[in-house]
C-alpha positions as CSV (number, residue, x, y, z in Angstrom):
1,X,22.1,19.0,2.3
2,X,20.7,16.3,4.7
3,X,22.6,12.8,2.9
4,X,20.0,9.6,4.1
5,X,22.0,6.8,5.6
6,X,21.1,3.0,5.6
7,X,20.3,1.4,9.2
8,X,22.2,-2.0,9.1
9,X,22.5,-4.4,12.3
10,X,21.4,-1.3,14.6
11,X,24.0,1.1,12.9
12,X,23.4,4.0,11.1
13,X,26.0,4.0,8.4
14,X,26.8,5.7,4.8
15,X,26.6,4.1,1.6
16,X,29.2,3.2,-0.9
17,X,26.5,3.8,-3.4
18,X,28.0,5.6,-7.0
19,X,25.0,7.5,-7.1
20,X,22.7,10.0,-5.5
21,X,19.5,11.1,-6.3
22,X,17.9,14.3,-5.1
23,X,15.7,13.8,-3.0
24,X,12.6,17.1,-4.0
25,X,9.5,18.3,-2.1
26,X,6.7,18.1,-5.1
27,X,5.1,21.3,-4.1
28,X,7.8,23.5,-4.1
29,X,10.7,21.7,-6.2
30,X,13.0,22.4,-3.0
31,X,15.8,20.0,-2.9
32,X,15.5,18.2,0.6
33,X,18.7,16.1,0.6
34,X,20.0,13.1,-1.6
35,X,19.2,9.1,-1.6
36,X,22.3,6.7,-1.9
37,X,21.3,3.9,-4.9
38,X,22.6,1.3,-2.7
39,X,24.7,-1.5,-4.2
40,X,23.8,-5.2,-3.7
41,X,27.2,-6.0,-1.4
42,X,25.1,-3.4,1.2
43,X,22.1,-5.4,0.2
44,X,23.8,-8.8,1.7
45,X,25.1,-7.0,4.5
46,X,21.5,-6.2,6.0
47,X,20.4,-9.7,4.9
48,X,23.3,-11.0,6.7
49,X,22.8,-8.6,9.9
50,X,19.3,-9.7,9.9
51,X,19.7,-13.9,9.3
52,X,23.0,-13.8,12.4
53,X,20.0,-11.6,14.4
54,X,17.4,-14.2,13.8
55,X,17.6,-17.8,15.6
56,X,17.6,-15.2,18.8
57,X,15.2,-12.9,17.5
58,X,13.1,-16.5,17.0
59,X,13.4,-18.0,20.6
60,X,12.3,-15.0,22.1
61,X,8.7,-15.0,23.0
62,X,5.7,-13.9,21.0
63,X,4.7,-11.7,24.4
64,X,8.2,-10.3,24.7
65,X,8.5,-9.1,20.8
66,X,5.4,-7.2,21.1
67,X,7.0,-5.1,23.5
68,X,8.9,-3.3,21.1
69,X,5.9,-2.6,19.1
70,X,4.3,-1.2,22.4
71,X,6.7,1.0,22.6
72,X,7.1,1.7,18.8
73,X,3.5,3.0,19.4
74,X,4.0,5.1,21.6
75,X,6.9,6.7,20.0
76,X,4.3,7.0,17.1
77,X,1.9,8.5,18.5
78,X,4.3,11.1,20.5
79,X,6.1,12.1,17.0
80,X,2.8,11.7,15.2
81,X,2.5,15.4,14.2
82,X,6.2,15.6,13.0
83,X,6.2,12.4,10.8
84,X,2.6,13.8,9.5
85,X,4.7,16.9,8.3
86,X,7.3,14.5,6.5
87,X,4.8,12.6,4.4
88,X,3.5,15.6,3.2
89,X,6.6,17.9,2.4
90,X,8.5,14.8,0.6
91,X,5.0,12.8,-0.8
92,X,2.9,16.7,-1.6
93,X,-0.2,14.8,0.1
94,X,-2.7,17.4,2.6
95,X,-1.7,17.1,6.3
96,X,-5.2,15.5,6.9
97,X,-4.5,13.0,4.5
98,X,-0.9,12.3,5.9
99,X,-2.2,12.1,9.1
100,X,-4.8,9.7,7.8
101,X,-2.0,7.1,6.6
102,X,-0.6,7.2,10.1
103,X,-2.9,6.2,11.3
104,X,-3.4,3.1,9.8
105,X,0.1,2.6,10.2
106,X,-0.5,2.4,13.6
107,X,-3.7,0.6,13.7
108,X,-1.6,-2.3,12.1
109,X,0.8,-2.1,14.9
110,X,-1.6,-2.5,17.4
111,X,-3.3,-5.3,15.6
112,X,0.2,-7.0,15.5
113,X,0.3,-6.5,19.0
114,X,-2.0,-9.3,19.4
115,X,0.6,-12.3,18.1
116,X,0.9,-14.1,20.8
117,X,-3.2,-15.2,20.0
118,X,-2.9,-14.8,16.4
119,X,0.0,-17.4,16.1
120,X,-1.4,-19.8,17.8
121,X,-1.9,-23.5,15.8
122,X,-4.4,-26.3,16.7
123,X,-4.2,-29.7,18.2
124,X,-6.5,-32.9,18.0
125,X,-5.8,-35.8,20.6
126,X,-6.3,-39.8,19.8
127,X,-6.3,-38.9,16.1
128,X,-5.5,-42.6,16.8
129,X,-4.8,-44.8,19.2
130,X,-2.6,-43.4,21.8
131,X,-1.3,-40.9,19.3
132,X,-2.0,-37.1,18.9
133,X,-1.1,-34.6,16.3
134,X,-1.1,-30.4,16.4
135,X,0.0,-28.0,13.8
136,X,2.5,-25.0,15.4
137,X,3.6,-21.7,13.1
138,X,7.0,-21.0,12.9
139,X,8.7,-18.2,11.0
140,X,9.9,-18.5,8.1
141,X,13.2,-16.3,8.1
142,X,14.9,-12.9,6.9
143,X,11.4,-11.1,5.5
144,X,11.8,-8.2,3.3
145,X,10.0,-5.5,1.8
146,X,9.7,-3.0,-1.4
147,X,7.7,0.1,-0.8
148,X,5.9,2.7,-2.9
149,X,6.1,6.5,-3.1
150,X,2.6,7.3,-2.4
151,X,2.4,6.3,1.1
152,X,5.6,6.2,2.6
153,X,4.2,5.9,6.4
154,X,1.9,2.9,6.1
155,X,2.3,0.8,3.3
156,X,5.6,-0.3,5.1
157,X,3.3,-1.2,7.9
158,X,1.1,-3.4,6.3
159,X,4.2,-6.1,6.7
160,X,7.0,-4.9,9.2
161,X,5.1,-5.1,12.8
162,X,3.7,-8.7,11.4
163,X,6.8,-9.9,10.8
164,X,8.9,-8.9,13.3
165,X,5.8,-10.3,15.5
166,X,5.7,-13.4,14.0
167,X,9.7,-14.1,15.2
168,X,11.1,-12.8,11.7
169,X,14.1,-10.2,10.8
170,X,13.7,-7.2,8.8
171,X,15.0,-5.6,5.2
172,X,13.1,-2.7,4.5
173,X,13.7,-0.5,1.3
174,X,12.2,2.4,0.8
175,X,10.8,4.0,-2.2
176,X,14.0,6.4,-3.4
177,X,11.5,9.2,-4.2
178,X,10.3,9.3,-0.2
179,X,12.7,8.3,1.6
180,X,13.0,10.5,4.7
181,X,9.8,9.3,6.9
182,X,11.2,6.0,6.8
183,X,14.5,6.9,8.1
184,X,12.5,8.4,10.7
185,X,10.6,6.0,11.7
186,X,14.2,3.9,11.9
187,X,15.0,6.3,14.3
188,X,12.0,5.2,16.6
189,X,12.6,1.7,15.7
190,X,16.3,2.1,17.4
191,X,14.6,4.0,20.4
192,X,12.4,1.3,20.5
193,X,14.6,-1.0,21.6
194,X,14.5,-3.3,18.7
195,X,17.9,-6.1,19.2
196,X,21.4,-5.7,16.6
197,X,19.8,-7.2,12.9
198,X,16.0,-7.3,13.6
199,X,15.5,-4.3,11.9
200,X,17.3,-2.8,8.8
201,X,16.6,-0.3,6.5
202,X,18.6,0.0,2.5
203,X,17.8,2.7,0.1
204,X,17.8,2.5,-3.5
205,X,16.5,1.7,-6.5
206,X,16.5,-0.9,-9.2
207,X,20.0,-2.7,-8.4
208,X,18.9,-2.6,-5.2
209,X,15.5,-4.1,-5.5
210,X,17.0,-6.7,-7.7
211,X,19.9,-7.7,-5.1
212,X,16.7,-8.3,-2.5
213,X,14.8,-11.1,-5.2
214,X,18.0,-12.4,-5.6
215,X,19.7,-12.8,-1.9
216,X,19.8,-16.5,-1.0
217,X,18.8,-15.5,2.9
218,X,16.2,-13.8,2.1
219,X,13.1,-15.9,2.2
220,X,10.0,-13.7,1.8
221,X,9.4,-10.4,-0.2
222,X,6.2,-7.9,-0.2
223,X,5.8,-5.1,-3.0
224,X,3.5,-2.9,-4.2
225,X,3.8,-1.0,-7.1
226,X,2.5,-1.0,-10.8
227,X,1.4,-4.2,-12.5
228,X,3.9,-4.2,-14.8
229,X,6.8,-4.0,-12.0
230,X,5.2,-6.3,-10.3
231,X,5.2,-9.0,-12.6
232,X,8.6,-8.7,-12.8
233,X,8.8,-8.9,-9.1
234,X,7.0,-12.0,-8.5
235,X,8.2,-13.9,-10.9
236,X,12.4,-13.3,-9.9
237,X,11.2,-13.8,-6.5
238,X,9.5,-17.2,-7.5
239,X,12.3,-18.1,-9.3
240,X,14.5,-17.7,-6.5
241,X,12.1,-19.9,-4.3
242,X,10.6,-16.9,-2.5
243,X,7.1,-16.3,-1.1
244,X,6.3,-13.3,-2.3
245,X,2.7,-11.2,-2.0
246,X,2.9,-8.1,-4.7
247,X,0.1,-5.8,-5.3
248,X,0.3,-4.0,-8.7
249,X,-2.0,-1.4,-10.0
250,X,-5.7,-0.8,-10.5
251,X,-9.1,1.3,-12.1
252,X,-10.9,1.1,-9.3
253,X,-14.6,1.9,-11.0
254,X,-17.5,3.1,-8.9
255,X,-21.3,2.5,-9.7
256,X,-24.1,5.4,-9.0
257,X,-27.5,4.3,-9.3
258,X,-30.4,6.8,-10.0
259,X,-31.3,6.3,-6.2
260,X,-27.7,7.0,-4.9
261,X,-28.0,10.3,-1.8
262,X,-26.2,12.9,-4.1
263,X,-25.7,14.7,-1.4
264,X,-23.7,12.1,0.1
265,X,-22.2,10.2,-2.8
266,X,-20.8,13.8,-3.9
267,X,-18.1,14.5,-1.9
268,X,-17.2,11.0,-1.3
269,X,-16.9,10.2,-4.9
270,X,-15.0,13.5,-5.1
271,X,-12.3,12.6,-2.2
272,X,-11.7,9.1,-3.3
273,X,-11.1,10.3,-7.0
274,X,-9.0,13.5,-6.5
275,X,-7.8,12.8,-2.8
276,X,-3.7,12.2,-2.7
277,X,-3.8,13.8,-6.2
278,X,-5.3,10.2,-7.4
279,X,-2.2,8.6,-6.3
280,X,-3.4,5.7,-4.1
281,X,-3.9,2.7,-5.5
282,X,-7.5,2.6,-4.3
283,X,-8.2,5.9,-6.6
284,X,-11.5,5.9,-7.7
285,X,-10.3,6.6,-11.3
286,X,-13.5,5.7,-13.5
287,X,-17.4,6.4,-12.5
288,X,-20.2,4.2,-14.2
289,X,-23.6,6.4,-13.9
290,X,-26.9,3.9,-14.7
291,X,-30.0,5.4,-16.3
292,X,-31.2,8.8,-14.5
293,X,-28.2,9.4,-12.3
294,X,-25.9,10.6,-14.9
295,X,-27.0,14.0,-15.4
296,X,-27.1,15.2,-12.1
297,X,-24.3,13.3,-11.2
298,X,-21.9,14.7,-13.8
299,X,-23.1,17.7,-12.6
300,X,-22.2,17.2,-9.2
301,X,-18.9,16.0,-9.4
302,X,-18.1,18.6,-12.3
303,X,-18.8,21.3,-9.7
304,X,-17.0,19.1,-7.1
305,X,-13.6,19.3,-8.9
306,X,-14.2,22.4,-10.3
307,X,-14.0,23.7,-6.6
308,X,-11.6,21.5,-5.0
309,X,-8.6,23.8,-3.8
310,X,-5.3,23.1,-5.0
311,X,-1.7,23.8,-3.1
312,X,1.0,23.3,-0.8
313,X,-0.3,20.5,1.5
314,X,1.3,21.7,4.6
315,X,-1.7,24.8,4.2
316,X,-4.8,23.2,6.4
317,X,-6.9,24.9,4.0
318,X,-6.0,22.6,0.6
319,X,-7.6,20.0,-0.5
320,X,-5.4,18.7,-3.0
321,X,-1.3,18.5,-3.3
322,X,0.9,17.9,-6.7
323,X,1.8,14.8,-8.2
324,X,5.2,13.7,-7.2
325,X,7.3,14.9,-10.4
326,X,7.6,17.0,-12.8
327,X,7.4,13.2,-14.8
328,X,4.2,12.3,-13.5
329,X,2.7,15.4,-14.1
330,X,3.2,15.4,-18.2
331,X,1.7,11.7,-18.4
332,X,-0.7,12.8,-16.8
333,X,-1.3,15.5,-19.2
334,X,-0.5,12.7,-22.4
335,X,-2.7,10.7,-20.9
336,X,-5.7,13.3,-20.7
337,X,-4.8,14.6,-24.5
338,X,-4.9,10.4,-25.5
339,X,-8.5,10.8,-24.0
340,X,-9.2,13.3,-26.2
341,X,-7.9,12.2,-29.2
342,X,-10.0,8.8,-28.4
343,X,-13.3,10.4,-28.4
344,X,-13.7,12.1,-24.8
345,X,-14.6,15.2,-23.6
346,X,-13.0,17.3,-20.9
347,X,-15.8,18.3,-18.9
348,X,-13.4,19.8,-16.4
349,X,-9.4,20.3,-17.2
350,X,-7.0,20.7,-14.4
351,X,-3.9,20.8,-16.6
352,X,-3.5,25.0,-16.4
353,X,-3.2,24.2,-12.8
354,X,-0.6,26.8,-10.9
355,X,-0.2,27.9,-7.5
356,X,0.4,31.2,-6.4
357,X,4.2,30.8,-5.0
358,X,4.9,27.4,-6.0
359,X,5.0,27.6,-9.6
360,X,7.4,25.0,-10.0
361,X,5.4,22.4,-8.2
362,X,3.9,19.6,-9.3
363,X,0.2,20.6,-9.8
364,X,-2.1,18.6,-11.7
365,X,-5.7,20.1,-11.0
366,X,-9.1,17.7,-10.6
367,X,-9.8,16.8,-14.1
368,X,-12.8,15.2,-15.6
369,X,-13.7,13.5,-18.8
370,X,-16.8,12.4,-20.4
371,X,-17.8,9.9,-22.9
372,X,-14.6,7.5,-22.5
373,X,-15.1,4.6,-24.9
374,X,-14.7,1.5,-23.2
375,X,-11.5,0.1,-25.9
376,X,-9.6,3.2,-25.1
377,X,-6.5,3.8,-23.1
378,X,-8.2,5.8,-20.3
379,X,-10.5,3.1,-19.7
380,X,-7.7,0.4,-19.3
381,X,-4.5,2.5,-18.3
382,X,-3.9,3.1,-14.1
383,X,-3.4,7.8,-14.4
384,X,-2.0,7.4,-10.9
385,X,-3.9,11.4,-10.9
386,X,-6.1,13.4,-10.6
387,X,-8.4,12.3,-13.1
388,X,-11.8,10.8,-13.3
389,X,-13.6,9.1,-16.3
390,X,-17.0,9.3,-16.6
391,X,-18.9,6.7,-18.5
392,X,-22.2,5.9,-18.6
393,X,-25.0,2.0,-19.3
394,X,-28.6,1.6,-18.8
395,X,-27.9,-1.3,-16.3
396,X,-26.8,-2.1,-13.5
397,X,-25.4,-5.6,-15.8
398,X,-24.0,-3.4,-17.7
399,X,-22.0,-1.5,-15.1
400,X,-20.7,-4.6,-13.6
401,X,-19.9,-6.0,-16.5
402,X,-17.3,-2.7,-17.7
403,X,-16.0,-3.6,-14.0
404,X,-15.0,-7.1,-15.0
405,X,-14.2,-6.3,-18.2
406,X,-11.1,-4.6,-16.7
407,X,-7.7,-6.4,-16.1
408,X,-7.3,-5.0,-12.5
409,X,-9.2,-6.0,-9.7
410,X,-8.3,-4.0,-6.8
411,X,-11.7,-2.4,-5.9
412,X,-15.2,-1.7,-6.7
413,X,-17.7,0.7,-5.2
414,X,-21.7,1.0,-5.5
415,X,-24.1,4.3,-4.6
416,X,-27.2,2.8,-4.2
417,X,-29.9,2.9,-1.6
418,X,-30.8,-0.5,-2.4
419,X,-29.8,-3.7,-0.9
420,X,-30.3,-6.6,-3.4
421,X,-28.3,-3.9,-5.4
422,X,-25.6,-4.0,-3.2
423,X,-25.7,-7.5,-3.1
424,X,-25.2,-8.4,-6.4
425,X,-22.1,-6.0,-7.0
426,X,-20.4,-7.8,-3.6
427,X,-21.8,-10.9,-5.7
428,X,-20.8,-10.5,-9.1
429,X,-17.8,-8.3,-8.9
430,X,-14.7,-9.7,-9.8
431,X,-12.4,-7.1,-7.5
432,X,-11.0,-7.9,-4.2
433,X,-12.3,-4.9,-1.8
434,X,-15.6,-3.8,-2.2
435,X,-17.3,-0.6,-1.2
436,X,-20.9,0.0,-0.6
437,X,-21.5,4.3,-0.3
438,X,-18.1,3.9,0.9
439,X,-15.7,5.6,-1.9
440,X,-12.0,4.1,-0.9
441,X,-13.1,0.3,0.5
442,X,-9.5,0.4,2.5
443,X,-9.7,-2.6,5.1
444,X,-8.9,-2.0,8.0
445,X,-5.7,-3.8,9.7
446,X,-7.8,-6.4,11.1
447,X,-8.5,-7.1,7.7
448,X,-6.3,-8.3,4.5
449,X,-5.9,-5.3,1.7
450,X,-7.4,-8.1,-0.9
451,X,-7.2,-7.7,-4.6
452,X,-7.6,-9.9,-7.9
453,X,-6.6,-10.4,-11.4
454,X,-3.6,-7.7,-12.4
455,X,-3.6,-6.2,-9.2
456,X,-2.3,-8.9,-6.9
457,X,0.4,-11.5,-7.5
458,X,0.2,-14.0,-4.8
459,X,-2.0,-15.8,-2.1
460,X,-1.9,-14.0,1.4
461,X,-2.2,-10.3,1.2
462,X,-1.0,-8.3,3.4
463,X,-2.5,-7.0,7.0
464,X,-4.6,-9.3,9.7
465,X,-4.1,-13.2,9.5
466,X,-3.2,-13.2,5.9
467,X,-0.2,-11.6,7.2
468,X,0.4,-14.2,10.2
469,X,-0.1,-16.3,7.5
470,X,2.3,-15.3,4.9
471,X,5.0,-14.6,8.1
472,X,5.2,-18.1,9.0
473,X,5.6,-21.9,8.1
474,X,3.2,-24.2,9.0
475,X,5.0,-27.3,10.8
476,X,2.5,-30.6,11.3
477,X,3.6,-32.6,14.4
478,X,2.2,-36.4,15.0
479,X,3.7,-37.4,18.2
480,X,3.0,-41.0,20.1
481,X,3.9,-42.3,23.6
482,X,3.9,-45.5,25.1
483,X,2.2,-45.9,28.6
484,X,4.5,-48.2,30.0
485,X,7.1,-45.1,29.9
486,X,5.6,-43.0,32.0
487,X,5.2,-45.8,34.5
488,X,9.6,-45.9,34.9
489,X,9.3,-42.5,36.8
């Protein structure tokens, strides 16, 4: 059974962890190796690897660090099929859609690539008299990072190639439930080139995750993971003087107005509700239909998940893989009964779901429910599934005003053909990411993955300059010289 190893000050090297866990692939329940729950003593040894690595790692230049992200590139892009395969034996997610998060893992190397114009500061001469003043960005340290499950190949990436750009060293901890594509992306990190300490990677879980808020070297911390974990997060980290950015969950409602393209809105609604089993934290988990639209558009996406094919992502044909465990999959059932008992009706019910072959998977099929009253637990609870509540207001006011009535604010969507329509959502709408016909609003990595209220904790987000930004300290220089110095030479 494959045992994953942590990657500490360019060693690979076994953990003293008491504890395992198995590490399973969701679609078949085959046991793929085991996780070490690293203890915090390995914890400070990466931290210390990484802050002995770092006043070199620092005085190299911009133009020379980006030259291990070159290279990681291209040792992405040359393993790109293999690492697609990983995310979607260990995550359960389609090919397509693994190969989808790649590649915005690499498009956020690429745009890291461009540090040495992205870090630059600003100057102003004579601010007075014979004196000038320029800001310069510095980094700020030892950065670390705590991933999710449900993209193991990018979420990582919306931090590591910024920091490591920006002059800083590296802890990276995977989530324990997907650990193998990191470790193999480690493996092209120490091909790449990368110096002893830059980069290190610890797996575990909880101790672990509380011995990264807690380690005095570590100066910086990105998360993302439910609302209530990351409350918890910020605030240790905060307490321990930390920066910290830490996304949490979301609803994630999208608007169709009566004069939406059906034809169009259809399948989009459809992939960003049931795509990745609705494990994303950009799932469109709740649909607001205004006036007309909401017959034929409970119609259309009733037919849409009644269709969508369910089964072993690594099969190009399936649309749709399990949920990651056998734990997610009964709250996902509670939380479609809790519908129920609150008043809904299941219009479509993927909870008979089984696969011919892999009957032990994971399978939760595209479900959908009707008539969710607004004070329910559907309404205000993140599934993290395949499910999509349907509700339905006369207005377009109305419909914005369920989306700010909702403690998340990750993302919003409209169907309209109409552009002061469009407007006033972007306007109004108190969510971070917007999407207009556009069904997951994901920025691209020229672009910060915003977010409000109970979905971010923070101020810089991560990708583009937020993530320069958040990477570095800002250091103010005034500086004066007297003529009659220059004239001793």
């Amino acid at each position: 059974m494959f045992k994953v190893r942590n990657y500490i000050d360019r060693e690979w090297v076994e953990s003293s962890a008491a504890e395992q866990v198995l590490i399973h692939n969701p679609a078949t329940a085959e046991v793929l190796g085991s996780v070490p729950l690293s203890p915090a003593e390995e914890v400070d040894r990466a931290a210390q690897a990484a802050a002995a690595a770092f006043q070199d790692w620092r005085r190299t230049p911009a133009g020379e660090r980006v030259q291990y992200l070159f290279k990681l590139k291209q040792l992405l892009e040359q393993e790109f099929e293999e690492l697609a395969r990983s995310i979607t034996i260990e995550n359960g997610k389609t090919l397509k859609e693994s190969r989808g998060e790649l590649r915005r893992a690499i498009e956020n190397v690429e745009v890291a690539c461009g540090i040495p114009t992205l870090i630059q500061g600003y100057n102003s001469e004579d601010i007075a008299p014979g004196i000038d003043e320029f800001m310069i960005r510095q980094p700020v340290g030892v950065a670390a990072a705590i991933c999710p499950f449900n993209f193991p190949g990018m979420i990582p990436f919306w931090f590591m190639p910024y920091a490591l750009a920006c002059g800083n060293t590296y802890v990276l901890k995977p989530s324990e439930r997907v650990p193998l594509t990191m470790a193999k992306i480690f493996e092209l990190l120490e091909l790449a080139g990368f110096p002893k300490g830059v980069v290190n990677l610890v797996n575990g879980a909880k101790e672990t995750v509380g011995a990264i808020l807690d380690h005095p070297l570590i100066q910086a911390v990105s998360f993302v993971g439910s609302t209530a974990v990351a409350k918890q997060v910020y605030a240790r980290a905060a307490a321990h003087g930390k920066r910290a950015q830490v996304q949490g969950g979301a609803k994630n409602p999208v608007i169709i107005l009566p004069d939406a393209d059906l034809e169009m809105t259809r399948p989009i609604v459809s992939d960003a509700a049931f795509g990745n089993a609705g494990q994303r934290c950009l799932a469109a988990s709740l649909a607001v239909t205004v006036g007309a639209a909401r017959e034929a558009f409970t119609e259309a996406i009733c037919q849409a998940a009644a269709e969508r094919v369910v089964g072993y992502g690594l099969d190009e044909s399936v649309e749709m893989g399990p949920v990651i465990t056998p734990e997610s999959k009964n709250r996902i059932h509670g939380l479609i009964q809790r519908g129920v008992e609150e008043g809904a009706r299941v219009l479509v019910d993927g909870r008979d779901a089984v696969v011919a072959g892999y009957e032990q998977g994971n399978f939760v099929g595209a479900t959908v429910l009707s008539g969710v009253p607004a004070q329910g637990e559907v309404f205000k609870t993140e599934i993290f599934g395949p499910v999509l509540a349907l509700m339905h207001v006369d207005t377009l006011e109305e419909a914005i005003g369920l989306v700010n009535r909702g403690h998340y604010g990750n993302m919003a969507s409209l169907f309209t053909s109409s552009g002061a329509a469009a407007r006033k959502l972007r306007y109004e709408a108190e969510v971070g990411n917007i999407g207009i016909n556009i069904g997951v609003a994901a920025p691209m990595a020229q672009f910060p993955f915003s977010g409000w209220k109970d979905s971010f904790f923070g101020v810089l987000h991560g990708q583009g300059w937020d993530a320069v930004e958040f990477f570095t300290q800002e250091k103010v220089v005034v500086e004066r010289w007297r003529e009659d110095w220059a004239r001793s030479f």
